[in-house]
DOLO-51136 format. One record per residue (C-alpha): residue in one letter; x, y, z. Coordinates in steps of 0.1 Angstrom, whole numbers, padded with zeros to 4 digits, always signed. Last residue first. Layout:
BEGIN
AXYZ;...
This chain:
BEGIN
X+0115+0080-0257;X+0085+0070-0275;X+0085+0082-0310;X+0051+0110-0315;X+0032+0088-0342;X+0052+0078-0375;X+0021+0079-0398;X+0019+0044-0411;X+0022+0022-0375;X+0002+0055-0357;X-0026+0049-0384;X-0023+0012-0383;X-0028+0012-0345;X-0062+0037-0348;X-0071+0012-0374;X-0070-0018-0354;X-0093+0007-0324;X-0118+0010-0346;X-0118-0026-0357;X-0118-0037-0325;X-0152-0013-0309;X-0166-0025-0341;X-0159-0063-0333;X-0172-0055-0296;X-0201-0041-0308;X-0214-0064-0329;X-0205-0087-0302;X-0229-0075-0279;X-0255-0073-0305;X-0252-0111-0309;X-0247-0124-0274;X-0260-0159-0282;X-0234-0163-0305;X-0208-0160-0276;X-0187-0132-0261;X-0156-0143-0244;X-0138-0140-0284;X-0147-0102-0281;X-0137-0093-0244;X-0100-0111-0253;X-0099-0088-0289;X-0104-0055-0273;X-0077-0068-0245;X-0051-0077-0272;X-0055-0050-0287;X-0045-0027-0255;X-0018-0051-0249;X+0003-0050-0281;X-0001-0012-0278;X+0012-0012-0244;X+0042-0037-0245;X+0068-0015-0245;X+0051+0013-0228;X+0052-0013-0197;X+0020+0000-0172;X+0002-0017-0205;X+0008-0050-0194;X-0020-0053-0169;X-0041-0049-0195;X-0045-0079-0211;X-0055-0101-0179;X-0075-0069-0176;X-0095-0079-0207;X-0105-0108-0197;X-0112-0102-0158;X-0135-0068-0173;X-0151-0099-0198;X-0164-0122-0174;X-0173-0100-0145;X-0194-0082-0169;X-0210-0115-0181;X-0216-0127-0142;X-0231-0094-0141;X-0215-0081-0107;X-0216-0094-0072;X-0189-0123-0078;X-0167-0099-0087;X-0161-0088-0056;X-0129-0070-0054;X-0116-0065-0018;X-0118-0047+0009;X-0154-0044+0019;X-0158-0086+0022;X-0133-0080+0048;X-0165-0075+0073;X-0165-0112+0068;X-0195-0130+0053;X-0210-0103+0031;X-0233-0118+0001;X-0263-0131+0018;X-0278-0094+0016;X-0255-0072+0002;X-0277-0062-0028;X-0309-0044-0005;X-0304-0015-0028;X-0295+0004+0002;X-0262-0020+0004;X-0252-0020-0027;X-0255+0018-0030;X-0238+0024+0003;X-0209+0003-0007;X-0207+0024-0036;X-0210+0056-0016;X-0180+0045+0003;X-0178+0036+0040;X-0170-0001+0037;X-0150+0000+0006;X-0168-0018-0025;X-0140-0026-0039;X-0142-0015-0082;X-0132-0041-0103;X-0108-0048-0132;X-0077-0026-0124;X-0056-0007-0147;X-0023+0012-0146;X-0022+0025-0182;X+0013+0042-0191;X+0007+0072-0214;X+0037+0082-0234;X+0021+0084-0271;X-0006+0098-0263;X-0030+0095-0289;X-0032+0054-0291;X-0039+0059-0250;X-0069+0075-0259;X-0081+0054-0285;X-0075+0018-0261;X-0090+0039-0233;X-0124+0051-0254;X-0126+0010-0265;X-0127-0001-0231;X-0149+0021-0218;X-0176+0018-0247;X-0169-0024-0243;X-0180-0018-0201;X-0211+0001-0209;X-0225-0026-0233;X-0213-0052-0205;X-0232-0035-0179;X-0216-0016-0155;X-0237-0009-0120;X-0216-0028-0094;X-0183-0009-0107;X-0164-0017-0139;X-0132-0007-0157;X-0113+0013-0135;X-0083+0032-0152;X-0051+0051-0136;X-0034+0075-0159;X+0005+0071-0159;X+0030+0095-0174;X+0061+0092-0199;X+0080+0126-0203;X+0077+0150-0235;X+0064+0182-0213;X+0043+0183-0247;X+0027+0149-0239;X+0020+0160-0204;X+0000+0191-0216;X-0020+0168-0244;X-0027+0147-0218;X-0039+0179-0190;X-0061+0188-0220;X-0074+0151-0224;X-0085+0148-0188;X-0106+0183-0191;X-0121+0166-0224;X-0129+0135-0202;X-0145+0158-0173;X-0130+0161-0136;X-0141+0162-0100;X-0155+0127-0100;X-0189+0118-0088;X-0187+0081-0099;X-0218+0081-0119;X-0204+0117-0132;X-0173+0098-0143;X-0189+0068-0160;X-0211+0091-0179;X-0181+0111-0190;X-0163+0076-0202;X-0124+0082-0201;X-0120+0063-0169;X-0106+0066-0138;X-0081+0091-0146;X-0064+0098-0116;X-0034+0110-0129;X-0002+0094-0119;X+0024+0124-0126;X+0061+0105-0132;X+0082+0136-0124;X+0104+0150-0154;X+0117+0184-0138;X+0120+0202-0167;X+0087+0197-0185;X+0071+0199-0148;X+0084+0231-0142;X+0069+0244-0168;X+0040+0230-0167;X+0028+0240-0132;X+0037+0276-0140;X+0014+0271-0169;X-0022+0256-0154;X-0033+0233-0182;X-0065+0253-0192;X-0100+0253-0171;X-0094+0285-0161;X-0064+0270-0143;X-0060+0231-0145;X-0032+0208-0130;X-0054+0202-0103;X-0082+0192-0125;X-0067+0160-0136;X-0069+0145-0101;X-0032+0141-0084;X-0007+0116-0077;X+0032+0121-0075;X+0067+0102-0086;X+0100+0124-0083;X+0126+0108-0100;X+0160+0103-0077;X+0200+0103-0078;X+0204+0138-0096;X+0171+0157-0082;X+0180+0151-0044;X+0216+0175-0058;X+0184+0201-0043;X+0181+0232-0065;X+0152+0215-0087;X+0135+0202-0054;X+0133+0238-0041;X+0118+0247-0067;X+0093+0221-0068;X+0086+0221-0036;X+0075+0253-0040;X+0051+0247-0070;X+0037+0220-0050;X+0031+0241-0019;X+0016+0269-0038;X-0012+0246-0057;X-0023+0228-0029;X-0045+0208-0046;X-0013+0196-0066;X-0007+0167-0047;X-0039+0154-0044;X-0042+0121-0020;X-0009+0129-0009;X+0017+0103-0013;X+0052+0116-0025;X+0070+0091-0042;X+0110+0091-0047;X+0122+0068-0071;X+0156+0061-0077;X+0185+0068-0103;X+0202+0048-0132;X+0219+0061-0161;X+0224+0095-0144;X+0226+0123-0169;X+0201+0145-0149;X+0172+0163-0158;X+0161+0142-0189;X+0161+0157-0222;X+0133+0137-0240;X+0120+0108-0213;X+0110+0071-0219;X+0146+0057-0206;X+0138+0087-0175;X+0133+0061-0149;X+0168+0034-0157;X+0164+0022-0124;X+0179+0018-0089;X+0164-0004-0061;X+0163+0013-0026;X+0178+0000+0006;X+0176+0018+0041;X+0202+0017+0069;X+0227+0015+0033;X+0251+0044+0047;X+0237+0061+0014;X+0201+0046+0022;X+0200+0062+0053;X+0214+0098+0044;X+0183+0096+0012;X+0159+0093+0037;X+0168+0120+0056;X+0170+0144+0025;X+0138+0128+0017;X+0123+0140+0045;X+0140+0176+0042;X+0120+0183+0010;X+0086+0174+0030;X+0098+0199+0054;X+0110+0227+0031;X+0073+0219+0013;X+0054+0226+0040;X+0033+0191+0050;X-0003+0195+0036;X-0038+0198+0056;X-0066+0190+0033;X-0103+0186+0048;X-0122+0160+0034;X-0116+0133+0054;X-0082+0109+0062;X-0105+0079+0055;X-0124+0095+0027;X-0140+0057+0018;X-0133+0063-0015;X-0156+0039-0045;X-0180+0069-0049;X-0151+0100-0051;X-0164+0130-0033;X-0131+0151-0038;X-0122+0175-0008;X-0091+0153+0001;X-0074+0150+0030;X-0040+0140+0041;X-0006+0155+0032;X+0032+0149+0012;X+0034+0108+0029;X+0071+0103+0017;X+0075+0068-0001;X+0112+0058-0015;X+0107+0032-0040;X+0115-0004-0053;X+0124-0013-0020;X+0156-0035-0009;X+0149-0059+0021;X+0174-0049+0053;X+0156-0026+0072;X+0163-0036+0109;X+0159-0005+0129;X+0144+0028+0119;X+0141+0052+0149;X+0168+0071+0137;X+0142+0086+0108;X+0127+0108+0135;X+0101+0121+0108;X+0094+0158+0120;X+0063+0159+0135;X+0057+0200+0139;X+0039+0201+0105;X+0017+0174+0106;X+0008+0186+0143;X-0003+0224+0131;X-0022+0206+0100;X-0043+0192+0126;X-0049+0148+0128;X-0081+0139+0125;X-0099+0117+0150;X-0128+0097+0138;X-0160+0112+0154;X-0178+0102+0186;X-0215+0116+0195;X-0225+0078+0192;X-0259+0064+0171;X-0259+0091+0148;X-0295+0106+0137;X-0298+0092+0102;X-0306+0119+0072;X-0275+0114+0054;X-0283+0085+0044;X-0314+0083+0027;X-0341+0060+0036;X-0355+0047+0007;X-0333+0015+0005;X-0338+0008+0040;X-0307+0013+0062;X-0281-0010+0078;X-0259+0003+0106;X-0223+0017+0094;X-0226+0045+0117;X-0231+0071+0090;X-0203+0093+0102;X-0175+0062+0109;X-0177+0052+0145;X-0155+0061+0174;X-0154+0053+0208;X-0153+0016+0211;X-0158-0008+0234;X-0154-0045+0236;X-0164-0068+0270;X-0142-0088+0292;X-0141-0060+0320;X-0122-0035+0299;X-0109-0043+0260;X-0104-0011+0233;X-0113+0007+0210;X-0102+0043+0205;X-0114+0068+0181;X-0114+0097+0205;X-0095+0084+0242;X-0127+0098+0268;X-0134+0057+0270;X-0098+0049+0279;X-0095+0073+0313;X-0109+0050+0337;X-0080+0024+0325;X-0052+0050+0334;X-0061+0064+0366;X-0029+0059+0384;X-0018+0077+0352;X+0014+0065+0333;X-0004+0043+0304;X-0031+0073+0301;X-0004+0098+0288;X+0004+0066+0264;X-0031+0065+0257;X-0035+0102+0249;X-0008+0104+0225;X-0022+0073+0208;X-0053+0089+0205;X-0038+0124+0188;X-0013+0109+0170;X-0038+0080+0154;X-0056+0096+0127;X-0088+0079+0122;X-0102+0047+0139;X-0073+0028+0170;X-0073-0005+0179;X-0060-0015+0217;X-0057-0053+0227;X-0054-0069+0201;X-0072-0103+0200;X-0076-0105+0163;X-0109-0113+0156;X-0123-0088+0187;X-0101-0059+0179;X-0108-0059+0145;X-0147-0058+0148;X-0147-0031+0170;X-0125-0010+0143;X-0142-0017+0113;X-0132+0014+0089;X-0105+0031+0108;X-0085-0001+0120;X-0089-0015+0081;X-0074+0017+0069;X-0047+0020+0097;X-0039+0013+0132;X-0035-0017+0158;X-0021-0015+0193;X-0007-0053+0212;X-0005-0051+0251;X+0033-0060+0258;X+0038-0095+0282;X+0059-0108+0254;X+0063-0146+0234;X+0030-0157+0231;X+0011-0122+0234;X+0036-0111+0204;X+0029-0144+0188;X-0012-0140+0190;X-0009-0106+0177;X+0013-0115+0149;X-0005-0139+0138;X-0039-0115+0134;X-0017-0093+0118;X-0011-0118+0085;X-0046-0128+0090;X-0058-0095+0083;X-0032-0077+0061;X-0051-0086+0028;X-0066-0048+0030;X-0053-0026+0054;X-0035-0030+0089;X-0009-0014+0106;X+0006-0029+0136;X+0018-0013+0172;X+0038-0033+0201;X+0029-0016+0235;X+0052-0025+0265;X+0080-0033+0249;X+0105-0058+0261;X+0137-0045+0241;X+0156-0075+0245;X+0128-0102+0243;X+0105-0089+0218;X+0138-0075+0197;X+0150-0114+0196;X+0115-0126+0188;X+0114-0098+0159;X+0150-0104+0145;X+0145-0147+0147;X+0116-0146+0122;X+0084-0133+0119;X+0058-0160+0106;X+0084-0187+0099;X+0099-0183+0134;X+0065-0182+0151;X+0058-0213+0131;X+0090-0229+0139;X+0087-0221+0178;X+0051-0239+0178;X+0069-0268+0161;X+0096-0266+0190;X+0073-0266+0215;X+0076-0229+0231;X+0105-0207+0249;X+0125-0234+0263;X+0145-0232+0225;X+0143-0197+0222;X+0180-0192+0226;X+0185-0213+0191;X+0159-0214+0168;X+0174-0204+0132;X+0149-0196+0115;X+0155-0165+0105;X+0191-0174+0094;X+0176-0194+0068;X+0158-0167+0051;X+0132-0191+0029;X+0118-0193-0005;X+0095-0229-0010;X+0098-0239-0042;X+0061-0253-0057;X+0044-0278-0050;X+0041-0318-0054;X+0055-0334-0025;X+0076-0370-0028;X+0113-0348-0019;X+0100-0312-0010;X+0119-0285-0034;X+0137-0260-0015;X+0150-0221-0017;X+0172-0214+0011;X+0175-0173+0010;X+0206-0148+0021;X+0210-0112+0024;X+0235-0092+0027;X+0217-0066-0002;X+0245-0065-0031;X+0256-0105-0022;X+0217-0116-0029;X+0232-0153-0017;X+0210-0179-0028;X+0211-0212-0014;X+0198-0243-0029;X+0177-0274-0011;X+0166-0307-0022;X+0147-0323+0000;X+0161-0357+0016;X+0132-0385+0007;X+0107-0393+0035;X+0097-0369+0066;X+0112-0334+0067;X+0136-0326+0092;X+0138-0287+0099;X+0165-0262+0081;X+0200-0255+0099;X+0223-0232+0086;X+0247-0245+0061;X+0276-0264+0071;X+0257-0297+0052;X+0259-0282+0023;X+0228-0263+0003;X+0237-0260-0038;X+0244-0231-0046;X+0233-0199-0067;X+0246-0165-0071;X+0232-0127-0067;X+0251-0101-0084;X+0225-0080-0103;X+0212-0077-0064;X+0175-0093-0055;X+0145-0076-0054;X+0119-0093-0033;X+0079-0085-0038;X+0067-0113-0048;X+0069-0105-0083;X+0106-0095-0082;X+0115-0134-0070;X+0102-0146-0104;X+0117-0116-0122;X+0154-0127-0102;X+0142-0165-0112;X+0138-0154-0149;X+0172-0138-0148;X+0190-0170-0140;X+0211-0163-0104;X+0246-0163-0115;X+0266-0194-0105;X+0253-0233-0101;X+0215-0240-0113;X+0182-0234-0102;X+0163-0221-0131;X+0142-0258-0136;X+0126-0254-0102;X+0107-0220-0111;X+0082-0249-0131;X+0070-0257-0094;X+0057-0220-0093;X+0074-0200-0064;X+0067-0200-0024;X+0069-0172-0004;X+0087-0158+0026;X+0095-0181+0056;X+0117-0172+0078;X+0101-0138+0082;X+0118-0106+0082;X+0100-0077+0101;X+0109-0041+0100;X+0113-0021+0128;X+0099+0012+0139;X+0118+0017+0170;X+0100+0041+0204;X+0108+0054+0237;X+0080+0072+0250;X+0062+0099+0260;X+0089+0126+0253;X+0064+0145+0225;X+0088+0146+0199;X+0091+0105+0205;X+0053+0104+0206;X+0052+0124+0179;X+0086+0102+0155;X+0068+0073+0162;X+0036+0078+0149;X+0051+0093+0117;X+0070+0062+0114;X+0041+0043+0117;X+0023+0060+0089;X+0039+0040+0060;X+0070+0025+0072;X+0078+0004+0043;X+0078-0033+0041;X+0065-0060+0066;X+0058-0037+0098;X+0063-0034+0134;X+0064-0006+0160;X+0081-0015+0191;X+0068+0010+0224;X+0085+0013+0256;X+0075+0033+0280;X+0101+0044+0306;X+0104+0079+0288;X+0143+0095+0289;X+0151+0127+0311;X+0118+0136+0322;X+0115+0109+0336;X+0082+0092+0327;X+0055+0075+0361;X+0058+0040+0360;X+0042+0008+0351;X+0022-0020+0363;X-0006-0045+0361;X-0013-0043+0319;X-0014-0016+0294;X-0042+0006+0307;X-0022+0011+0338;X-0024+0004+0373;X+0003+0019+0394;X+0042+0010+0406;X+0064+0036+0415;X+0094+0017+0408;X+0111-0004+0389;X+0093-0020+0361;X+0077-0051+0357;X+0071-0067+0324;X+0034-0062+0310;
């Protein structure tokens, strides 16, 4: 840790630091992420509210973004950027402007490193709507694909005694120039990360450049932080990692960071881990400590191995943490969406949920979650934040607004309707607000939610007819056995009420659908299939977003199931086995046909292309089958033929008209 004037004390964070003024905290703390905010802002804005520290959420730009198929060379030509490369560049995550051109590289451009053999050839790409710029090259003599970089990211100059100069280019290409230049300027003492699944390596970089090129202890949070805390502190070489709700801890370590008592104070920190004397601790574990159980054994019966609990965050300090959105620094890349975290907690048992924010729900008010994305929408008006616009409501009758184009807003609670009062305030409030011209509002919740009596709940409806938000039901699946295996809330004839409700609110919708866990069989899997290709055939504006294979999360009853079954042993190498698909631990047959037929599927979030798609995935799991599988493809073909006619009937019949 840097030095400070001072009163100078041990502290958890390194050899020195001082006690706060009251007048402006002498902690410094750089929060750091890739896209949007998500969680670290709220972190920010309570320790900020609470006057222990001076914080900046800012967003990372790496010199080095992606690299494109080899066949994206034959787009790059002199003016407008070809629409394919714009989709091309869409799929990995990068909007770029309507405006965007293409140029050949000069030799005034900025500076790229010498590469062996042949000159490369190398375009530039000016995205003249966002300011940004990209080098796109193809290596002389080396097969690939075109490398996308921000030139100005890697542009090494003030570093240059820093590190080697190839060391330098990979710390350049990992987090480009902004981050080293905030390192240095700012010179935190704490630099905090979220992590969840695919982040691993990514933040395990980061941690090694941050300790590379600062003296700040490195903090890490979120999903994969909650689930395997000890074991992410170790791989990565944080310092700190924080299981559960993070105010609370975080709070508390900061308080600990000015003490002259600060590192004796770390183990009474709830769901921290952390390094002392060489060795790991950690004082949190998840409820059913994770240790491996016979298969007869059942879980809940296990005496915990550590008194600790994950920390939750109270629904008195959700409410009192204001978003600090002046925190934000450095948020150039254009998002396709606004996202506005509406509560934690769900009381739903799902199999394939870990619960990570528990079962208890505490919600934001709706005045304050309407005041969020008034915030919000001040920053992207003096562009501090950039949001792609859309044509949303092209698949809507009688849209609220007669905006051509407007953005999304999403609000992220696990349920958003649970809290039936809140959402029909914010509804109001939302339909009064000029938020409701320039954005769609885009929310998740479980089918039952929007049930009263077991009817679609009226008041709900009615505001959702004229209001238009995309509702992203939680379908699963639209097999009942398949749901009670799964220990969902909700039926498949209480799932078709709230469809029928959403088709009269005449809006387009999106129901998400699992195909397979660990226990489908193929026979199972085609009855699945075939109930979502008629279901969707009825409702006329149902977007599918589908994935293949359940994750076997590390503290979710399917995880558990595997694992008490004794079908984990051999199979889990890493402890990020648990979050991702595995569908190399299914049927090799199931495996087979759920990747077929979601290669299919994944077009059906497009209504354009849904119908097309939906057959097309009945017919991809019926030419996988073979001759050996005889009855399986009996009932594939009938599962196709069935679902054929269904399309012929809404061909002939003249079917609802979408949009």
């Amino acid at each position: 840790m840097p030095p400070l004037a001072g009163a100078q004390q041990m502290s958890p964070f390194g050899e020195t630091t001082v006690p706060p003024s009251h007048a402006e905290p002498r902690v410094r703390v750089l929060f750091a992420c890739l896209g949007w905010p998500c969680g670290i802002l709220d972190l920010a804005s309570w320790i900020t509210r609470l006057n222990l520290a001076r914080a900046v959420v800012f967003q990372i730009q790496p010199g080095r973004l992606f690299t494109l198929p080899a066949d994206s060379a034959e787009l790059l030509a002199p003016g407008p950027i070809d629409a394919d490369l714009a989709e091309a560049f869409a799929r990995q995550g990068r909007r770029v402007g309507s405006r965007a051109t293409l140029a050949r590289s000069s030799s005034n451009d900025p500076p790229a490193p010498p590469q062996p053999g042949l000159p490369d050839d190398r375009w530039l790409l000016d995205d003249w709507e966002h300011g940004l710029r990209y080098r796109l090259t193809i290596a002389a003599g080396v097969p690939g694909g075109v490398a996308v970089e921000q030139p100005d990211q890697l542009d090494p100059r003030g570093f240059e005694h820093a590190a080697p100069p190839g060391e330098l280019h990979g710390a350049l290409s990992v987090v480009g120039r902004d981050f080293l230049c905030t390192l240095r300027d700012f010179r935190p003492h704490l630099v905090g990360f979220r992590v969840e699944a695919g982040d691993f390596e990514r933040v395990k970089q980061w941690t090694a450049i941050v300790h590379r090129f600062s003296a700040a202890a490195v903090i890490l949070g979120g999903p994969t932080a909650t689930s395997h805390p000890l074991e992410l502190l170790e791989e990565t070489g944080a310092d700190f990692v924080v299981a559960g709700d993070a105010e609370g801890p975080l709070a508390e370590l900061l308080r600990a960071a000015i003490s002259p008592e600060g590192r004796d104070r770390l183990p009474t920190i709830d769901g921290l881990a952390y390094r002392y004397g060489g060795r790991a601790f950690r004082n949190a574990i998840p409820a059913d400590g994770y240790e491996r159980t016979a298969a007869d054994e059942p879980p809940r019966e296990r005496p915990p191995r550590c008194n600790a609990v994950r920390p939750l965050v109270s629904a008195e300090t959700l409410r009192a943490n204001a978003l600090n959105w002046d925190l934000l620094e450095n948020f150039r890349a254009p998002f396709d969406s606004l996202y506005f975290t509406g509560g934690r907690g769900c009381p739903g048992r799902c199999a394939f949920c870990a619960r990570l924010h528990g079962t208890a729900v505490r919600t934001k008010t709706a005045r304050q979650l309407l005041e969020e994305i008034e915030a919000a929408d001040r920053l992207v008006a003096v562009h501090r934040l950039r949001a792609t616009q859309w044509n949303l409501f092209a698949h809507v009758i009688r849209p609220p607004t007669q905006c051509d184009k407007v953005r999304w807003a999403a609000v992220y609670d696990e349920d958003f309707f649970l809290d039936r009062a809140r959402s029909i305030e914010f509804l109001d409030q939302w339909e009064q607000s000029p938020l409701s011209q320039r954005y769609r509002l885009s929310v998740q919740t479980n089918p039952c939610s929007l049930l009263q009596a077991g009817r679609p709940d009226r008041e709900l409806f009615a505001r959702i007819a004229r209001l238009k938000p995309m509702v992203q039901l939680g379908a699963e699946s639209f097999n009942d056995e398949v749901l009670r295996r799964w220990r969902k809330r909700h039926s498949a004839d209480q799932c078709e009420a709230v469809l029928c409700a959403l088709d009269a609110a005449e809006m387009d919708y999106t129901c998400f659908a699992l195909l397979t866990d660990f226990d489908t069989t193929a026979e199972e899997l085609i009855e699945s299939l075939r109930r979502l290709a008629l279901s969707a055939l009825r409702h006329r504006r149902m977007r599918i977003a589908s994935n293949p294979f359940t994750i076997p999360l590390y503290d979710s009853e399917v995880r558990k199931r595997l694992e008490y079954a004794g079908r984990l042993e051999g199979r889990v190498r890493h402890f990020t086995d648990f979050e991702r698909v595995q569908p190399e631990w299914l049927d090799p047959r199931v495996a087979r046909l759920a990747e077929a037929a979601d290669a299919e599927l994944q077009w059906c979030l497009e209504l354009e292309h849904r119908d097309a798609a939906l057959r097309a995935a009945m017919a991809a799991v019926v030419e996988r089958l073979s001759d050996g599988e005889r009855l399986l493809q009996i009932q594939a073909m009938r599962a196709l033929a069935e679902v054929d006619q269904a399309w012929r009937e809404v061909a002939l019949h003249g079917a609802a008209r979408i949009g």
